[in-house]
N, C-alpha and C positions, 0 to 999 in steps of 0.2 A: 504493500500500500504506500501510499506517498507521505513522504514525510517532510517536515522543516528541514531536516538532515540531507535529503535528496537536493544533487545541484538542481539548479533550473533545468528545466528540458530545451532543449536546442531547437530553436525555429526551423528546423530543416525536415523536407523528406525524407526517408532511409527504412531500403529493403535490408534486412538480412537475412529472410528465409521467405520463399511463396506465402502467397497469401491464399489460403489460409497456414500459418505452419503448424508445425508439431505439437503444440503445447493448444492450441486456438481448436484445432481437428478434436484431441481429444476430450476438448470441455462440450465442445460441440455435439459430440456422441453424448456424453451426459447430461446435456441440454436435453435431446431429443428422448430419453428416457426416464427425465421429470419433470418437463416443460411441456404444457397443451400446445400441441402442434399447429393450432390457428395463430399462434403469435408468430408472423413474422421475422426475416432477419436481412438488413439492408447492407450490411458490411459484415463477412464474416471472420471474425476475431472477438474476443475479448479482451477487453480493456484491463490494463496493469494501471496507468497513472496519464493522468494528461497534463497539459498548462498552453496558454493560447490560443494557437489554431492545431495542436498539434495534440493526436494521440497515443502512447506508447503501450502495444498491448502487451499479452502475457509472452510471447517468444520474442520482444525486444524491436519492433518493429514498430518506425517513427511513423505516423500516417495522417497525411495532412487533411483536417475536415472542415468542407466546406457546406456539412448542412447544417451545424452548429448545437446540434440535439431538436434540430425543426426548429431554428430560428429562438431557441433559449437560450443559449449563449453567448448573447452578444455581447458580453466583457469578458468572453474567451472561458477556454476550461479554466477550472483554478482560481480564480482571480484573487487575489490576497486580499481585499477586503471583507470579499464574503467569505471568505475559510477562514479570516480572525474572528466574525461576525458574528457566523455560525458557532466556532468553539467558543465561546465568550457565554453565550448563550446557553449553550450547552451545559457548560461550570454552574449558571444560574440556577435554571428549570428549562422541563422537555418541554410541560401540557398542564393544562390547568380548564382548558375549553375558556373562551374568552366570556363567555354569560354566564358563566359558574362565577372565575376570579378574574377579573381585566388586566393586561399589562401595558406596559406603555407603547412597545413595539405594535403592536395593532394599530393606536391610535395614529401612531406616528407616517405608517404605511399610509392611511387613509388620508392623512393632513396630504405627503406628498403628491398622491393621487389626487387629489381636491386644487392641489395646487399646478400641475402640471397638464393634465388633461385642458382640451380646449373648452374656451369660456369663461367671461368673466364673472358671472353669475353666481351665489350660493352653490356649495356643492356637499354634499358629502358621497361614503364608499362604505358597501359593507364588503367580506372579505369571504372567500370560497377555497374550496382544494385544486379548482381546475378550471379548465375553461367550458368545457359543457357544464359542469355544473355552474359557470357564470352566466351560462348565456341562458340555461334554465329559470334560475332565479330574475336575472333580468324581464324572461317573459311571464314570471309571478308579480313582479312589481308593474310592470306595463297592464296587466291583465287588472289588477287591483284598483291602480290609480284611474281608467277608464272605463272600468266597467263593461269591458268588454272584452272579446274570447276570441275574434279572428286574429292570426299571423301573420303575416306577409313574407315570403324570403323569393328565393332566385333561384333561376338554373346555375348549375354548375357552384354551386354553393356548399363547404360543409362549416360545419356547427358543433360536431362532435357525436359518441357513440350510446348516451345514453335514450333512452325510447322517445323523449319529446327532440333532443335534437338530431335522432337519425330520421326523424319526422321533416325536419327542419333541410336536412342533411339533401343534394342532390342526387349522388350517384350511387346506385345499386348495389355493385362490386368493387370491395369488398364489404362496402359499409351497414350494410341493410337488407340483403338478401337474407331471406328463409328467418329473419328477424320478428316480423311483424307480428301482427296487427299494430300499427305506432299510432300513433297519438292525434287525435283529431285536431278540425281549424283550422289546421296548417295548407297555406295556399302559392303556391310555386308563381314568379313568374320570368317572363321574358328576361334576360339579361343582353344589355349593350356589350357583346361580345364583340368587338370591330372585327378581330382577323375569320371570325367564320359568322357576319349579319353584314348580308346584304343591305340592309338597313342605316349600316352605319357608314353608309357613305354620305348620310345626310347628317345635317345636326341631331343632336338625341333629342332638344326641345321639340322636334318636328316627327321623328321616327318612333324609333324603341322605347323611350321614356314616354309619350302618348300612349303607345299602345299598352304599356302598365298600369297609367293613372285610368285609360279605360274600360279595362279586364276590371280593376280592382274596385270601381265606380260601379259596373253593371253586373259584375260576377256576385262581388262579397257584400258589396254595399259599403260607401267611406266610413259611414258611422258605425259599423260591426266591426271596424280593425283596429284591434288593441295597439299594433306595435307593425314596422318595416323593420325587418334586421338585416343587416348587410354586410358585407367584408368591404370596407374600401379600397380594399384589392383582394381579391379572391386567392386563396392559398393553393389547396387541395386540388380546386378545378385547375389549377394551372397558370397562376399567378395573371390572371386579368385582370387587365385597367378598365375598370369601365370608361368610355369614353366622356370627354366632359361635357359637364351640362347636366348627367344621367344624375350624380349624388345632390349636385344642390337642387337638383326640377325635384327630387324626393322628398327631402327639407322640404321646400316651400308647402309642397302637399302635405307633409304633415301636421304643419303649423296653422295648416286653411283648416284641415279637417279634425282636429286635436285627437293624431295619431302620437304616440311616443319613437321618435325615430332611436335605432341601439344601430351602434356601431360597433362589429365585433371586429379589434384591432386584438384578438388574442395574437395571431401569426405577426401583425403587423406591425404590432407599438413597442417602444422602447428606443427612437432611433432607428430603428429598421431602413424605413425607405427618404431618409434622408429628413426628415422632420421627427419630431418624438412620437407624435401620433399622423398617420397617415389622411384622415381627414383633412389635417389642419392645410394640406396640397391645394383644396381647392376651398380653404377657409369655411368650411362648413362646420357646424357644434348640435353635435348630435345628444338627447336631451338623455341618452343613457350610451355610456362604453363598457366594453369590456376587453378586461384583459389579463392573463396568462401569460404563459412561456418567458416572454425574455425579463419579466419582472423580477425573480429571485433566483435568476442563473442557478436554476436545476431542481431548485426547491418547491414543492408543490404549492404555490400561491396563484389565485385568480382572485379580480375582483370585479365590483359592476358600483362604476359612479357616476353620480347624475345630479338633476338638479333637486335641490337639497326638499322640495315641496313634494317633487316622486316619489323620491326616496323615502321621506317621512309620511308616506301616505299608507304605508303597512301596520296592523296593527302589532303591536307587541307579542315579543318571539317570533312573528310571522315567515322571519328572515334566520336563520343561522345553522347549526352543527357543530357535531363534537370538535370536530380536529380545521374547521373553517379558521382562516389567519392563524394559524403553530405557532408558536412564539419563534421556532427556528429559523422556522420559512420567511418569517416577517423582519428577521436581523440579517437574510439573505437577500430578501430587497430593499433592504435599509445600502446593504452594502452596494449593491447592485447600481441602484438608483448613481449612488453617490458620483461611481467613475462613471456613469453614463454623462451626468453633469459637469463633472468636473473634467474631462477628458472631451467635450463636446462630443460624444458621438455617435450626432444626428448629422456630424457637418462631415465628422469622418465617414460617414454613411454614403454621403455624396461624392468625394474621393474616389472609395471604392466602385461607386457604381459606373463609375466615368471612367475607369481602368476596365471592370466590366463590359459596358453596353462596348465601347471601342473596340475590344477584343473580341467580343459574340460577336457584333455587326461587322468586323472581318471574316472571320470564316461563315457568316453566312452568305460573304460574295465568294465564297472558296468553294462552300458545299451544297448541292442545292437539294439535300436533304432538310434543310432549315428553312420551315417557312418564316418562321415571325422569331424576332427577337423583340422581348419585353418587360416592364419591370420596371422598379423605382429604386435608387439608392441599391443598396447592397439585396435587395432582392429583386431577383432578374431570373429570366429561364429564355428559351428558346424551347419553341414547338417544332418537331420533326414531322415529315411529310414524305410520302413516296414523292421522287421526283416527276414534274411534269404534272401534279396533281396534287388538290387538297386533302389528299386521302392520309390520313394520322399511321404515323409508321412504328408502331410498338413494338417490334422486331428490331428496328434499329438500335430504339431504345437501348434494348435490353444488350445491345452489343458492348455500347458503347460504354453503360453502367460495370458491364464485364473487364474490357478494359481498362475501367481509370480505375477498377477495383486491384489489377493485378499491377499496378503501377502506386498502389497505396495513395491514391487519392479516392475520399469517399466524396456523392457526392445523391443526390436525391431525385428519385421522382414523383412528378405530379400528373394530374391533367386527366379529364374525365373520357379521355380515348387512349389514355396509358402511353401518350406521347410528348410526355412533356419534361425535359430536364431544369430541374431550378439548383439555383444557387443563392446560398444561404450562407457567407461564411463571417467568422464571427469578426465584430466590427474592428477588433483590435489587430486582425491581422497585419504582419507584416508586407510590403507591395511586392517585395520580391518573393515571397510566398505565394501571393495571387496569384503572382504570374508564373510565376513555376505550374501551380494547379493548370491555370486557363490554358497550358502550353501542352500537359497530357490531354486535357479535351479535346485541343486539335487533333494530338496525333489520333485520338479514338474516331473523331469524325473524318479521319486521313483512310482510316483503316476499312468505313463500312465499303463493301462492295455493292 
């Protein structure tokens, strides 16, 4: 395990046995004989110790990762404020359940939330284990405050795995197959996809974004819909921009018709795509957030803040759980927050993406297996394509994820036709790092036939 004792780990790539090697194969066998075989494995090794951007598993093998634990890691593995944070904490107390005994880390989480989210408005934030369970509670508090029970979400949408948001949730496989019966209310619509809507070659005031506020007028009726949830950039489906126009024409509609608009920046916030929260791109204040993953670098913290009248609009206990805001979790986004702020990096976020988009939209005049290149700040993907056609090339995919596997770059995919590679690396990366990574991509996209 890693210790204070241990030097630093070296920012660098470094095979020294195939991947998987020897020591990674035979945990791997033991995996498979006490591990339910519906969990997946995206890189196969086991991890010994990390720090940065960089992993070292159990056979000694340096591997540069550029999904970041799905976009949690944005002040890198390790980060030494939340490893002092966390053991600090630790010495204190585990658990106490915060409406049994209150500590201050709770509060403290939710002041920063209160204060960094967009808007200048009253806010507070209560505090969750995760991001479905944020997005859940989110649509308990939207349902409560309005008196009402319709949903609204999108195609190519996810939300998470538990029954109201695999409800919420888009794509079939793997998320929701043979799951069901899920959760009523929940009503899908159109999404401003530009690279596959025809639609969006017009403004969305005029196209895709009408054809929403009309479904959702004559389908559900405006006054039956508790809440619109949305990714400000779609993760899961494949890291979509919706085109502009699409998030603020949503806004205004909800403001007309007193929907609660949630924004779920679980994938998105923390700096991610070059602002702290991805809304703030097209200055939109969504009247509930949420958010997960890069809040307490690895620690299970979500939460859902809003405007402080929503929020209080629950009655007593209405909101909470045992293990909701850990005292640990909460000294791990105390830590988290801190170098986010102090290190700017939303603005490093932009750097990265600019090293990024430059280097994809090179080889996508190289390869023309690459329809779209897309993405904000340090999260970016490219969608693959059989050539000559917009036909989704998930065999490619799966090539190229082979490749930069066996080269010790991890790296992730998306996209609700299974052809979609993103990149997720943590903000603190080093440049010559990135480009080391973006340089095995090429050669993977060198290699497909």
């Amino acid at each position: 395990m890693y210790s204070e004792a241990r030097k630093p780990v070296t920012q660098k790539r470094n095979l020294i046995t195939a991947i998987p090697g020897p020591k990674s194969a035979e945990l791997i066998k033991r995996r498979g004989e006490a591990v339910s075989a519906s969990l997946g494995t995206a890189f196969p090794v086991f991890i010994d110790h990390s720090e940065g951007a960089i992993i070292v598993d159990v056979d000694g093998n340096s591997i540069l990762d550029l999904g970041a634990g799905i976009a949690v890691l944005n002040v890198g593995h390790s980060a030494k404020e939340v490893r002092e944070n966390v053991k600090q904490q630790i010495d204190s107390f585990t658990h106490t359940c915060f409406m049994v005994v209150p500590y201050t880390g709770y509060v403290e989480v939710c002041e920063a939330l209160n204060r960094l989210t967009p808007g200048t408005h009253k806010k507070k934030s209560a505090l969750f284990n995760s991001g479905a369970e944020a997005i859940e509670n989110a649509v308990k508090i939207a349902r409560k405050f309005t008196k009402r029970s319709a949903v609204v979400v999108f195609e190519h949408g996810y939300h998470g795995r538990t029954n109201l948001t695999m409800a919420m949730t888009a794509k079939n496989m793997p998320y929701k197959n043979g799951f069901g019966p899920f959760a009523p209310e929940v009503y899908r619509m159109p999404l401003a996809y530009a690279y596959r809507c025809d639609a969006c070659t017009k403004p969305c005031e005029s196209s895709v974004l009408s054809m929403v506020l009309h479904k959702i007028e004559k389908e559900i009726g405006a006054s039956n819909v508790a809440c619109i949830v949305i990714e400000p950039i779609l993760g899961e489906g494949g890291f979509i921009v919706p085109c502009k126009g699409f998030l603020p024409g949503l806004v205004k509609f909800c403001k007309e018709n007193g929907i609660v608009f949630i924004a779920d920046e679980v994938q998105t916030g923390f700096g991610r795509t070059g602002n702290m929260f991805a809304c703030e791109d097209e200055s939109i204040t969504p009247d509930l957030i949420v958010t997960a993953k890069g809040i307490a670098a690895g620690m299970p913290l979500a939460g859902v803040t809003g405007r402080a009248e929503i929020m209080d609009s629950i009655h007593l206990s209405g909101l909470g759980g045992t293990y909701g805001g850990n005292p640990v979790a909460c000294a791990a986004a105390l830590g988290a927050i801190e170098i986010i702020e102090r290190e700017n990096l939303a603005e490093r976020a932009n750097k990265i993406g600019k090293i990024l988009t430059d280097a994809l939209n090179a080889m996508a005049k190289k390869y023309s297996i690459i329809g779209e290149v897309r993405g904000r700040g340090a999260m970016q993907a490219i969608e693959l394509i059989k050539p000559g056609t917009m036909d989704p090339n998930p065999e490619a995919l799966t090539a190229i994820l082979k490749y930069c596997t066996s080269k010790g770059v991890l790296i992730l995919s998306a996209g609700t036709y299974g052809n979609v590679i993103r990149l997720l690396p943590p903000l603190v990366i080093e440049e010559d790092l990135l480009r080391d990574g973006l340089s095995v991509l090429d050669e993977a996209l060198a290699s497909i036939k």
